[in-house]
N, C-alpha and C positions, 0 to 999 in steps of 0.2 A: 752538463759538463762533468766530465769525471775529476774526482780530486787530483789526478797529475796532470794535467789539462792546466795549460795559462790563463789567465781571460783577454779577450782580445781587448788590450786598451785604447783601439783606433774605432768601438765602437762605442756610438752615441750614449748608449745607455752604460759604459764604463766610465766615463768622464764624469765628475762631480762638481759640482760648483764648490768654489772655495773661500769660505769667508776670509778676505784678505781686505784690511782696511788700504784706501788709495793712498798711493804713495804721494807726495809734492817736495820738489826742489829747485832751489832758485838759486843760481849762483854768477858770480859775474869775474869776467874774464875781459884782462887787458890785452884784447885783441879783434881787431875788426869782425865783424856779425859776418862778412864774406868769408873772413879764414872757417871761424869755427862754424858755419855750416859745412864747408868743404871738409871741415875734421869727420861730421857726421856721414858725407855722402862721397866722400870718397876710398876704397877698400885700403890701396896705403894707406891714410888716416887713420881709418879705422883699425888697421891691425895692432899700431904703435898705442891705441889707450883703450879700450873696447873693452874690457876685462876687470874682473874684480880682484884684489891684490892678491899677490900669488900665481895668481896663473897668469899663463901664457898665452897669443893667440896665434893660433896655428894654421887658419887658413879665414880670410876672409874675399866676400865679392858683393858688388852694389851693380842691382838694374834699377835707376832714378827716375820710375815713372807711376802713376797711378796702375796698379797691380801687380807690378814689378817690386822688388824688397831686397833686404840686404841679407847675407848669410855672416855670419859669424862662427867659426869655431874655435873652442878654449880648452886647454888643459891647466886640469886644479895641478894643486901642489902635489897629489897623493898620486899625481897619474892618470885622473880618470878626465875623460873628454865629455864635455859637451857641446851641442851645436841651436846657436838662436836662428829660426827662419822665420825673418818676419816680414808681411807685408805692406807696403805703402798703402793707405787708406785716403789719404791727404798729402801733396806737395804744395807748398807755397814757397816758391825760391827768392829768398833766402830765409824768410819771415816763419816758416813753420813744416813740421812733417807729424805725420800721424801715422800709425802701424798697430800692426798683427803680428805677435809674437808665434810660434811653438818653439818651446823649450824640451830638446830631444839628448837623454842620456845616450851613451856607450850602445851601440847597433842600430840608432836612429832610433831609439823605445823613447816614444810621446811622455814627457813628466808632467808638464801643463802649458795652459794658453796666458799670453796677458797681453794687453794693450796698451800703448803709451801715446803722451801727445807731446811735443817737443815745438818752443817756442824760442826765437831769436828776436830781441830788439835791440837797438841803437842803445847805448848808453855810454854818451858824452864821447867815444871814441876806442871805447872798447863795445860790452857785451852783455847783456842781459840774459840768461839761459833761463828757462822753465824748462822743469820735466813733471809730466802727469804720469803717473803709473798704476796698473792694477794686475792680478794674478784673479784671470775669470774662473778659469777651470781648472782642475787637478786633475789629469790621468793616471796617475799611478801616488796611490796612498805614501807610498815611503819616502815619495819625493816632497813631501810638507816641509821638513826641513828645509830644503835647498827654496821651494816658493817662497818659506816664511824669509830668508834671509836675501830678497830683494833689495830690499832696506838699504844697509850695510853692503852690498855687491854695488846698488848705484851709486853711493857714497865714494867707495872707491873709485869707481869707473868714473865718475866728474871729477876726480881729485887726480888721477888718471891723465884727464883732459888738460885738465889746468898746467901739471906740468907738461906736457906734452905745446902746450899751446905757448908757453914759456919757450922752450927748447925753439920752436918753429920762430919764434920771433930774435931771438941770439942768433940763428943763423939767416935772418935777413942782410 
């Protein structure tokens, strides 16, 4: 490859593994285990909290089945877009979902892969949330950054929820 030459990061051997330690968060919300699954698997839900503070989300859509997955797209504060496509690995309605991330910068350019596992139980009459996270792979080095602050983006995005799940229940 000549040095004005890209490297192609849709292949196998551009991808790196990425030491990211697993994410875990537990949070609980005064609102029935039906609603906020619905928050997760339905795309109007999802547009209103899906996002890490700051940005905005600008196109979302859910196919709710075993290989089917949801799309998300967001724009940061500074303008730039990105888009999550991930796929359903696991449904359990309402009790759990599991998925397949790619996390795609500005022209659909691959930044990396991660996985999540998402669990809803009963508690007392609201809500029990588990989220398992991890950042498998890197495709593009510069995107370390934006992998490392998964952290702090899910933080947001369940605080996100929370109000969101607030708001839904005021207008019952």
């Amino acid at each position: 490859m000549s040095p004005d030459e890209e490297p192609n990061m849709n292949s196998p051997a551009a991808a790196k593994p990425f030491d990211a330690r697993p994410l875990h968060f537990t949070r609980r919300f005064a609102a029935p285990r039906a609603l906020v699954f619905e928050a997760w698997t339905d795309p109007d839900h999802l547009a209103r909290w899906f996002c890490p503070a700051g940005f905005t989300v600008t196109r979302s859509s859910v196919d709710l089945r075993i290989g089917g997955g949801f799309a998300v797209s967001m724009r940061s504060p500074d303008g730039d877009d990105f888009h999550w496509r991930n796929s359903y690995r696991e449904i359990v309605v309402p009790e759990r979902l599991a998925y397949s991330s790619a996390v795609l910068g500005g022209g659909e350019r691959p930044l990396f892969d991660a996985a999540a596992t998402v669990t809803f139980a009963d508690d007392g009459g609201g809500t029990l949330l588990t989220v398992d996270a991890v950042v498998e792979r890197l495709h593009d080095p510069s995107a370390a950054p934006l992998a490392a602050a998964m952290e702090p983006g899910w933080a947001d995005g369940l605080d996100n929820l929370a109000a969101y799940l607030d708001q839904c229940a005021q207008e019952r």
